[in-house]
ZAVO-133230 format. One record per residue (C-alpha): residue in one letter; x, y, z. Coordinates in nm, 2 decimals. Example, Ala and Ser with C-alpha at 12.3 -4.5 7.8 and 13.67 -1.06 7.14 Angstrom:
R   residu        x        y        z
R        a     1.23    -0.45     0.78
R        s     1.37    -0.11     0.71
END
This chain:
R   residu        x        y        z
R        x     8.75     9.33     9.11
R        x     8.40     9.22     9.02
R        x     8.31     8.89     8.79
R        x     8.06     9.10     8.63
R        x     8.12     9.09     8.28
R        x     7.93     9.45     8.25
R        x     8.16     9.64     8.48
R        x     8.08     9.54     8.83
R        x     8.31     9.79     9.07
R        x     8.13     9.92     9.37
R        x     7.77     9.88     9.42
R        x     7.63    10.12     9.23
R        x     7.22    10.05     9.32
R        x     7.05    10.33     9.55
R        x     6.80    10.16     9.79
R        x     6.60    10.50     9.78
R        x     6.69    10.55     9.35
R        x     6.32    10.49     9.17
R        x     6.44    10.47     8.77
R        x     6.09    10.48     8.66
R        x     6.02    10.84     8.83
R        x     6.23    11.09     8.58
R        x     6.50    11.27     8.71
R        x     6.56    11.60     8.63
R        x     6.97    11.68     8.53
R        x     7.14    12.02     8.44
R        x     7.14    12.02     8.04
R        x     7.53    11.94     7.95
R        x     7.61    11.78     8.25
R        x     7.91    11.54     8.28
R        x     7.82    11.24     8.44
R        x     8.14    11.09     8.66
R        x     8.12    10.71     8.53
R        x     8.28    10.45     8.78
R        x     8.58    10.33     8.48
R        x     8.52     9.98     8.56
R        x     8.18    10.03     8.31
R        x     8.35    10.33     8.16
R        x     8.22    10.27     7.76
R        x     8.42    10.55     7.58
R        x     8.76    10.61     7.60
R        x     8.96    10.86     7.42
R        x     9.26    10.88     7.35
R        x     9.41    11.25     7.33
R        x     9.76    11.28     7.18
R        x    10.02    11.41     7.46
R        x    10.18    11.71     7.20
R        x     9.84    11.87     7.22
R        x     9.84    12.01     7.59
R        x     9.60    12.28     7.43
R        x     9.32    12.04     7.42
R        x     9.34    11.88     7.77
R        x     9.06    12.06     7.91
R        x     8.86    12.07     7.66
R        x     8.90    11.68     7.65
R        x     8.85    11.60     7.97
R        x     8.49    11.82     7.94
R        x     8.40    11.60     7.67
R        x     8.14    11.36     7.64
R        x     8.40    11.02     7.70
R        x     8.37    10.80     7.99
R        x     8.71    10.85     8.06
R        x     9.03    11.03     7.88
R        x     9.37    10.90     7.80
R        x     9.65    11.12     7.72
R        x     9.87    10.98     7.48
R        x    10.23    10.96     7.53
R        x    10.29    10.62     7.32
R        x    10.20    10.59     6.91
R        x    10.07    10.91     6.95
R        x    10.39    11.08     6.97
R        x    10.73    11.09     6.76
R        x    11.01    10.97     6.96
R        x    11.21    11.33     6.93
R        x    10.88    11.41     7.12
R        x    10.81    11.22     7.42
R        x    11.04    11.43     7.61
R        x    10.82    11.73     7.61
R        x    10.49    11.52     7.54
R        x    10.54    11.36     7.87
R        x    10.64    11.68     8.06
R        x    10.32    11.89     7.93
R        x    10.13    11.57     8.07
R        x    10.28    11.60     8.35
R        x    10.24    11.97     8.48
R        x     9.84    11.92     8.34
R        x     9.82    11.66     8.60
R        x    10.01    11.86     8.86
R        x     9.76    12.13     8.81
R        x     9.50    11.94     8.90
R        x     9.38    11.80     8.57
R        x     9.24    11.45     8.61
R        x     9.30    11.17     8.30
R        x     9.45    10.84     8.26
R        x     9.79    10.85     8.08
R        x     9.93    10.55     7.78
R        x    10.26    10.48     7.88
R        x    10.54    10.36     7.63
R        x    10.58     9.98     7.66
R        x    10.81     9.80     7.91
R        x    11.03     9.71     7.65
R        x    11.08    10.07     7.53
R        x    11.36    10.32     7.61
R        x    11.06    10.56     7.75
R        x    10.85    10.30     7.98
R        x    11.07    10.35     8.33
R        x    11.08    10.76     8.24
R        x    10.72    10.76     8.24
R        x    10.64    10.56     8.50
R        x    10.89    10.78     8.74
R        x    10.74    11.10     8.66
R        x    10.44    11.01     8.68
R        x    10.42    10.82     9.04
R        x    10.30    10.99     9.33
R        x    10.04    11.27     9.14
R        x     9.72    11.22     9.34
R        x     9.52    11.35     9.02
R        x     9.64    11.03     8.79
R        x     9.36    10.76     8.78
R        x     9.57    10.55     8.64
R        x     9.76    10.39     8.33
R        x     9.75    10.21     8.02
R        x    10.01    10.01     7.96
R        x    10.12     9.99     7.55
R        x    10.20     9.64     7.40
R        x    10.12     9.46     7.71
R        x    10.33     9.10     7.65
R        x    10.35     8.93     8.03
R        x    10.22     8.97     8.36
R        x    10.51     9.11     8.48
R        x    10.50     9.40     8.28
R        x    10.17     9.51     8.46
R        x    10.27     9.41     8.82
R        x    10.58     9.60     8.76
R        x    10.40     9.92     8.66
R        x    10.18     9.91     8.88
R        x    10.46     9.85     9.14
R        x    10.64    10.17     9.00
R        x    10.35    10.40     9.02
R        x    10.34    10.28     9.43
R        x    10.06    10.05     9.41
R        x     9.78    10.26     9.40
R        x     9.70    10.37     9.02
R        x     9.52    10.06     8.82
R        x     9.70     9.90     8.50
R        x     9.48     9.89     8.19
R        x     9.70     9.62     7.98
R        x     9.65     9.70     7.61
R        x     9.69     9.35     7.43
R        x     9.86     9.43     7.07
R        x    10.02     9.15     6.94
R        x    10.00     8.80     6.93
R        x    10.26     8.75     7.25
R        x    10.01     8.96     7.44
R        x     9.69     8.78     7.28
R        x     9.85     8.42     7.38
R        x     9.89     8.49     7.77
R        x     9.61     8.73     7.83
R        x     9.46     8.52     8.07
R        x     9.79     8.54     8.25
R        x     9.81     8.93     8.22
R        x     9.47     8.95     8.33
R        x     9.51     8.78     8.72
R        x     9.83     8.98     8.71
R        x     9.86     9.20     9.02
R        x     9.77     9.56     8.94
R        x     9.56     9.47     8.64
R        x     9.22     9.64     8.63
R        x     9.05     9.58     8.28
R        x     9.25     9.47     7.94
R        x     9.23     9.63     7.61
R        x     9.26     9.54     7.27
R        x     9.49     9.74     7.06
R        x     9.36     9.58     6.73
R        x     9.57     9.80     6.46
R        x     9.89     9.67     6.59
R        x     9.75     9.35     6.67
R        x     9.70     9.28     6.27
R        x     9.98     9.44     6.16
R        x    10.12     9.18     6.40
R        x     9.95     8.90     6.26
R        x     9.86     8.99     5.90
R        x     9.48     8.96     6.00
R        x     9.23     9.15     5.85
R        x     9.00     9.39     5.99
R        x     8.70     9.21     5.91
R        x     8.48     9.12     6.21
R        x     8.50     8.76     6.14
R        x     8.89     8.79     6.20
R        x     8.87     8.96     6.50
R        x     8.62     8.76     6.66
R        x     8.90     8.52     6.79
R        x     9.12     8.76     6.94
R        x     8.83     9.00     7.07
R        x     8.68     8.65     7.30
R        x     8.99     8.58     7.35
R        x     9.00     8.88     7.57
R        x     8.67     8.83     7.73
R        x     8.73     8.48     7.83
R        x     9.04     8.63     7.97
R        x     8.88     8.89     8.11
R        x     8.62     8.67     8.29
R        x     8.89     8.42     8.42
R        x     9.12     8.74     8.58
R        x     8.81     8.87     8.77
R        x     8.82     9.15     8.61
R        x     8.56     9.42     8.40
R        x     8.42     9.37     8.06
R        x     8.77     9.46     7.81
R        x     8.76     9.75     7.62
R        x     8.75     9.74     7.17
R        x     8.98     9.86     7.00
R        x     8.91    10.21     6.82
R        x     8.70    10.29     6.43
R        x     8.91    10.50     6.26
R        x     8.77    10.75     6.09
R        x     8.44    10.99     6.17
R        x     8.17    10.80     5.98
R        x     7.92    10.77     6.25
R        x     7.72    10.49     6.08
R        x     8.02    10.25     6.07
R        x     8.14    10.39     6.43
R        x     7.76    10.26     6.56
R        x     7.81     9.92     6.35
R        x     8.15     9.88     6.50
R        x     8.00     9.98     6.85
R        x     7.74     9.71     6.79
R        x     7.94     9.45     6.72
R        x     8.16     9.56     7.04
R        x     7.86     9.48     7.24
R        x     7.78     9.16     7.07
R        x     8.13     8.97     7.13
R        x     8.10     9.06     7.52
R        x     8.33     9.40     7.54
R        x     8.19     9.68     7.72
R        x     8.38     9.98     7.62
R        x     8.55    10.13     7.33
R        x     8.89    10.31     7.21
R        x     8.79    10.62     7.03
R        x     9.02    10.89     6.84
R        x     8.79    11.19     6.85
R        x     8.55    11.36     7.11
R        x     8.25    11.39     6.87
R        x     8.29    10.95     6.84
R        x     8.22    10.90     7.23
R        x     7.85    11.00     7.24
R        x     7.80    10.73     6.99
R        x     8.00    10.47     7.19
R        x     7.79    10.52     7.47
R        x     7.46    10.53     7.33
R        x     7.57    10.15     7.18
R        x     7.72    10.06     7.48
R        x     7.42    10.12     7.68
R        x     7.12     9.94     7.78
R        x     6.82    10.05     7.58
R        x     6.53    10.19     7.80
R        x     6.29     9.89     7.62
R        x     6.58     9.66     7.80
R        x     6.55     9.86     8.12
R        x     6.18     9.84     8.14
R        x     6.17     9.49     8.06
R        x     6.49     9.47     8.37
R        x     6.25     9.60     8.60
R        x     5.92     9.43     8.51
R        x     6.18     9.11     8.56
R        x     6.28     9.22     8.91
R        x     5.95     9.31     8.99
R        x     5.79     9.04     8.93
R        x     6.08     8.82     9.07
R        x     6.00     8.98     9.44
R        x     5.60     8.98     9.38
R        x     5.64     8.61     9.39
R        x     5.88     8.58     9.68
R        x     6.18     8.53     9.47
R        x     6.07     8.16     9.41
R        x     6.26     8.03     9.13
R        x     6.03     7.83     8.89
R        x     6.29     7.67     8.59
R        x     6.66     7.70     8.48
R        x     6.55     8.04     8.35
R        x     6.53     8.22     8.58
R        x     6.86     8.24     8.76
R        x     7.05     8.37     8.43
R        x     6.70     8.62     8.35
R        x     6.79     8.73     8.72
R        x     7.16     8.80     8.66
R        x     7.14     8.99     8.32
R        x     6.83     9.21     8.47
R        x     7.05     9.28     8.81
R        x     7.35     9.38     8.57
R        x     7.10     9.61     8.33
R        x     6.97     9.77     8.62
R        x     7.28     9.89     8.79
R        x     7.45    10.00     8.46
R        x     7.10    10.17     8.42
R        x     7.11    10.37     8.73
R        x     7.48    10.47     8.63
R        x     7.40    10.59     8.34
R        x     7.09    10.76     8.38
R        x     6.89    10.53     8.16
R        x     6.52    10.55     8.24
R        x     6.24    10.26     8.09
R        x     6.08    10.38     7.85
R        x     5.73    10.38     8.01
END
């Protein structure tokens, strides 16, 4: 994994890629995003295999169908199968198991190992290390772990969870993280738990963690919420409904005023022979690098 806190993954830069000439794109088209800087994620409940497709065309970075909270118990059963046989059929999604310390977590993690078409899991009420390297372990080694962080256990040893083997970017369930702690949803609460998983984050290695969701469909709040996302370090987003993820990733998005100014930086930075002139310049260097890539991923052109 990268030490990027914007995403890093694979280089994503074109040598032969010119953002300031426009580039022409099919109106509607989905643009794949790499999930290590995947902003938007949303979650689809697993008793609605009526809506997969229509899901997976939306608008999110990535889709996660729900076979935890989002499903009664007398469900999971059938939640899980109808998961399943989407997969099977060549649907592509992520997939929120039931914790390790459920009755559901080793059922979910045996039917779902070995389908080429899973990108991978998020792991409910992550608690320990061991819970991620075991799931990971389960699904053969090859789908990535996101470890959603929901209580105060979890919140305590991220740092731990996050150099876990299998572990591929952390999330913060924050609704059962203050029903766990009593805290309130005010952003000054969560700003301790919400660094907590970006410091953690940094110190596993791993991609910027991903906020937990706005409930509700007020857009105004959702881009507040998105904003303040952004400003404690987090670079992607929980969401509940399709219409909430082109929000999310406008927020979570470099500006084109912040890509020109990216590439005036770089510009400039080679025109002088990439001479560094005070203790400036190096951190200028890294945060234009990190805007440009996310830039080219995203399609963000300067805005002259």
């Amino acid at each position: 994994m990268s030490a990027d806190p914007y995403g890093g993954g694979p280089d994503l830069l074109d040598a032969d890629t010119d953002l300031r000439r426009p580039v022409a794109t099919r109106p509607g088209r989905h643009r794949a995003v790499d999930p290590a800087i995947a902003r938007s994620w949303l979650l689809v409940p697993g008793t609605r295999p009526d809506m997969f497709d229509d899901m997976a065309a939306s608008r999110a970075d990535a889709v996660v169908l729900d076979i935890e909270d989002a499903v009664d118990p007398s469900k999971k059963p059938q939640a899980r199968a109808d998961v399943v046989d989407w997969l099977r059929a060549g649907g592509r999604a992520w997939v929120r198991v039931n914790d390790a310390a459920s009755p559901f977590w080793s059922d979910d993690l045996a039917a779902l190992a070995g389908i080429p078409s899973l990108l991978g899991v998020m792991l409910a009420k992550t608690e320990s290390p061991d819970q991620v390297t075991s799931s990971f372990d389960r699904l053969g080694g090859n789908a990535p772990v996101v470890a959603l962080i929901e209580s105060a256990i979890g919140m305590e040893d991220a740092a731990h969870i996050a150099r876990a083997r299998g572990a591929f970017r952390l999330a913060f369930g924050s609704g059962d993280f203050r029903r766990d702690t009593g805290m309130s949803a005010d952003a000054e609460a969560m700003a301790y738990p919400r660094a907590r998983l970006v410091v953690a984050s940094r110190v596993g290695d791993l991609p910027g963690p991903i906020d937990g969701p706005t409930v509700g469909t007020g857009m105004p709040t959702l881009r507040e919420h998105s904003a303040i996302t952004v400003s404690m370090g987090m670079t992607g987003k929980l969401c509940l409904a399709a219409e909430q993820a082109p929000v999310i990733n406008e927020v979570i998005c470099p500006t084109p005023s912040e890509v020109e100014w990216a590439l005036d930086f770089l510009a400039d930075f080679e025109g002088r022979g990439r001479v560094i002139r005070d203790g400036s310049d190096l951190p200028r260097l890294g945060r234009a690098q990190k805007i440009e890539k996310l830039a080219l991923a995203f399609g963000v052109h300067p805005t002259s």
